[in-house]
C-alpha positions in Angstrom: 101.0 51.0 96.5 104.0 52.3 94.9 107.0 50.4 93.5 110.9 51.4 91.8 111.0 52.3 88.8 112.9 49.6 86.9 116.6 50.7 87.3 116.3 53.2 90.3 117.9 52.3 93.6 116.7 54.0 97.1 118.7 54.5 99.9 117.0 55.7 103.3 119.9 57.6 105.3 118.1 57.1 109.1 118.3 54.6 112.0 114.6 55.8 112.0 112.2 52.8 113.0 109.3 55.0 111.9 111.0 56.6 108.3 111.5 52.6 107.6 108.1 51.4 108.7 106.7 54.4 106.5 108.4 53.6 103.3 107.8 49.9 104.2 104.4 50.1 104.6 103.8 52.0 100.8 105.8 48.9 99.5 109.0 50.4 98.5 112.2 48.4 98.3 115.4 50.0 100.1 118.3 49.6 102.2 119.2 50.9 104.8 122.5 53.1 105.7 122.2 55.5 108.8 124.3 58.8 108.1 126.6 59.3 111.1 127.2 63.4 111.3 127.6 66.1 113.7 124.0 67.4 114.7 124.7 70.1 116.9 123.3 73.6 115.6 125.1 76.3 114.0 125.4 79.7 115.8 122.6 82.3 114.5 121.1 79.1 112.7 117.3 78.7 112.6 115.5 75.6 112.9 114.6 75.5 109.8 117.7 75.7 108.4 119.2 73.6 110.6 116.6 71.0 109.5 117.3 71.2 106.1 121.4 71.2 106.1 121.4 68.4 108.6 119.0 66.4 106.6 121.2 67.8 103.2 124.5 66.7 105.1 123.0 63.1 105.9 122.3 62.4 102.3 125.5 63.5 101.2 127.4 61.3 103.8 125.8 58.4 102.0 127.7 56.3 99.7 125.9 54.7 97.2 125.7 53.2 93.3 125.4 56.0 90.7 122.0 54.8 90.1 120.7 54.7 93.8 118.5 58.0 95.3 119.1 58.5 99.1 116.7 60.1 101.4 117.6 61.7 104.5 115.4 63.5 107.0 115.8 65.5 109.8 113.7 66.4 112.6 113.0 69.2 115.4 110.8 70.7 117.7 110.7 74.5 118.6 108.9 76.3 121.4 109.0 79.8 121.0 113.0 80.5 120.5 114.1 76.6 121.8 115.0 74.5 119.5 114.4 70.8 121.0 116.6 68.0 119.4 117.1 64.8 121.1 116.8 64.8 125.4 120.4 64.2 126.3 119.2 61.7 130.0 116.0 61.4 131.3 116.3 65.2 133.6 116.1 67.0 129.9 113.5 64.6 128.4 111.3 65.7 131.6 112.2 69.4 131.6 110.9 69.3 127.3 107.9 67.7 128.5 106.9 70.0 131.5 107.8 73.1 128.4 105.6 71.3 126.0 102.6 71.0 128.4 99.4 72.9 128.1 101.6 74.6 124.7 101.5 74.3 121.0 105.1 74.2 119.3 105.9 73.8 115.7 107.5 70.4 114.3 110.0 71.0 111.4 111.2 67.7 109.3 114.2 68.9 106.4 114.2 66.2 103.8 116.7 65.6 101.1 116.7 63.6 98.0 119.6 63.2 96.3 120.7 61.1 93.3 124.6 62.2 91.6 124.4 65.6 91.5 121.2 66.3 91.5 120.0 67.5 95.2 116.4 68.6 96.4 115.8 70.0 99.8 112.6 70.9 101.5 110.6 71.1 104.5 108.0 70.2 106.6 105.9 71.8 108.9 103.0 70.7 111.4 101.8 72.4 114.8 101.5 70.5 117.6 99.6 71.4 121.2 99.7 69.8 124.3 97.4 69.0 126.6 98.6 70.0 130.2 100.2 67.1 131.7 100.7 66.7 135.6 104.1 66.0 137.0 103.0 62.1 137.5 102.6 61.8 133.6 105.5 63.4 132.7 107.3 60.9 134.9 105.7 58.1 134.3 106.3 58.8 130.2 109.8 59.5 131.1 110.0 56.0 132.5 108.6 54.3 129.5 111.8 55.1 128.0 109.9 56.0 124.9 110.7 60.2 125.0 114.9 59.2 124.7 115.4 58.8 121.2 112.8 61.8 120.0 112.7 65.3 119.1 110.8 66.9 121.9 111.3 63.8 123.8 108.0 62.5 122.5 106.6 59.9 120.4 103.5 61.2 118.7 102.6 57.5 117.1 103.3 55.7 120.4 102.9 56.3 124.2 103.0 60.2 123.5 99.4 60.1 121.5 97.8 60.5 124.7 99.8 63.9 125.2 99.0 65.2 121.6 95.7 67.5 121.9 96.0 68.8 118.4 98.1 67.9 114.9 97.8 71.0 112.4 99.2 70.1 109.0 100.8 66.6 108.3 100.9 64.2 111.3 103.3 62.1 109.3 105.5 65.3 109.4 105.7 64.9 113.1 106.4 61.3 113.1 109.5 61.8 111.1 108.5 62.7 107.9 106.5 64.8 105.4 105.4 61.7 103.6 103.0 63.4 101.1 105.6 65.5 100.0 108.3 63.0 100.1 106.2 61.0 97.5 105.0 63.8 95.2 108.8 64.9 95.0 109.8 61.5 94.1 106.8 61.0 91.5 108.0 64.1 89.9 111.5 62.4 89.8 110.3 59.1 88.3 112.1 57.7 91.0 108.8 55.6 91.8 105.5 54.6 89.9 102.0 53.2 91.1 101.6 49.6 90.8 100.2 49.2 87.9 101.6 51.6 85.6 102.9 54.8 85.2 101.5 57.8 86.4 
């Protein structure tokens, strides 16, 4: 659907198997190079800014030709004052789960696209409820394995669908990233065109 414009380079700055299938998917062309940074919180920080500087800090971590555009993302859960990152072992994926249940929480995605000098940071935002889950589910999704590497310590595009009771705003949001967004931003960049044309 959409393509490089002739001379641009895109770098995506995640390990994310669901950023890359995303981009993939709309036919873009990029490689791959995973930011390694701290991700722990900053005190008095709120998840949304925490969203966006880790996301800001990936991108700039990123070495990369002067004509090359990375995009970094990152993404949290909050419950009320908790801010959910990644479950450390399976005991914290569980305890996220049994807070999630029967509860709607808010799923923040920072994004950053950066070429040279020229930075753009912004952020998603989609609400999320839960159905209630019993303590069988929640351990039987914890032993799928799938809740390890997630914000929240679930997977809304896999296993964790059948957890989901409601998506407000953009479900790609809470897989990872604000993809309408993403796109228009890098439309108005001319960092990509239709196929076909111009826009």
């Amino acid at each position: 659907m959409y393509r490089l414009t002739p001379g641009r380079g895109l770098v995506l700055a995640s390990a994310s198997p669901r950023r890359r299938e995303m981009l993939s998917r709309l036919g873009l062309d990029f490689r791959l190079a995973p930011a390694e940074i701290d991700e722990r919180l900053l005190p008095g920080e709120s998840a949304a800014q925490a969203a966006q500087r880790l996301a800001a800090a990936k991108a700039a971590a990123v070495r990369v030709a002067p004509n090359d555009t990375v995009l970094a993302a990152d993404t949290l859960v909050v419950l009320g004052e908790e801010i959910m990152g990644k479950p450390q072992d399976p005991e914290e994926a569980a305890r996220m789960l049994r807070r999630l249940s029967g509860a709607e929480h808010l799923v923040l995605t920072g994004y950053c696209l950066q070429s040279g000098s020229d930075r753009e940071v912004g952020l998603g935002q989609s609400r999320v409820t839960f159905r209630t889950l019993s303590a069988g589910e929640i351990a039987a999704y914890v032993a799928s394995g799938e809740p390890m590497d997630k914000a929240g310590a679930y997977a809304v595009q896999g296993l964790g669908a059948a957890l989901v009771k409601r998506v407000s705003g953009s479900y790609t949001n809470v897989v990872g990233l604000p993809l309408a967004a993403v796109i228009e931003l890098m439309l108005a960049k001319d960092l990509i065109q239709p196929w076909g044309g111009s826009a």
